[in-house]
N, C-alpha and C positions, 0 to 999 in steps of 0.2 A: 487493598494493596495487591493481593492474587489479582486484581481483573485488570490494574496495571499491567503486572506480568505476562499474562498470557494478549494483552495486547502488542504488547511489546513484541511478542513472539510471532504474531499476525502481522504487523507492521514489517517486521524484517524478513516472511516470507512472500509478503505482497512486493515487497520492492524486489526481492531476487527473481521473481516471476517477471514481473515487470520490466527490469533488466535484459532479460533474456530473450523475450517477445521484442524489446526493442530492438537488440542487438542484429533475432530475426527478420525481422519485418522493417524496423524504420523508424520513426518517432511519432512520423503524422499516422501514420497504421491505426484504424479503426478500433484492431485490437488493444495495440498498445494503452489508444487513448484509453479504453474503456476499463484494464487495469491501471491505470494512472486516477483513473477517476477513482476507482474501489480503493487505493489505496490512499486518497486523498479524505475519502470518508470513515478510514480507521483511524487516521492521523488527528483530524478534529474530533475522532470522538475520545481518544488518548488526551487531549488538550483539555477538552472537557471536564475529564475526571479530574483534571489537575489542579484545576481553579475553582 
């Protein structure tokens, strides 16, 4: 249940990160993509623990 949690916690700092770089940069931004990917592999591994 804690590793839910502090997932959770990574999730919602990867996205505001990721928000931010976008807002910077663009959508197609190299960086963006590459926090959108990092945040794409907290999300499935959240999903993971669920099921």
């Amino acid at each position: 249940m804690r590793e839910n949690a502090e997932l959770k916690k990574k999730i919602e700092k990867k996205r505001q990160a990721l928000n931010q770089i976008a807002k910077r940069f663009g959508v197609l931004d190299q960086r963006t993509l590459k926090k959108s990917e990092e945040l794409d592999r907290i999300v499935n591994e959240y999903i993971q623990l669920k099921h």
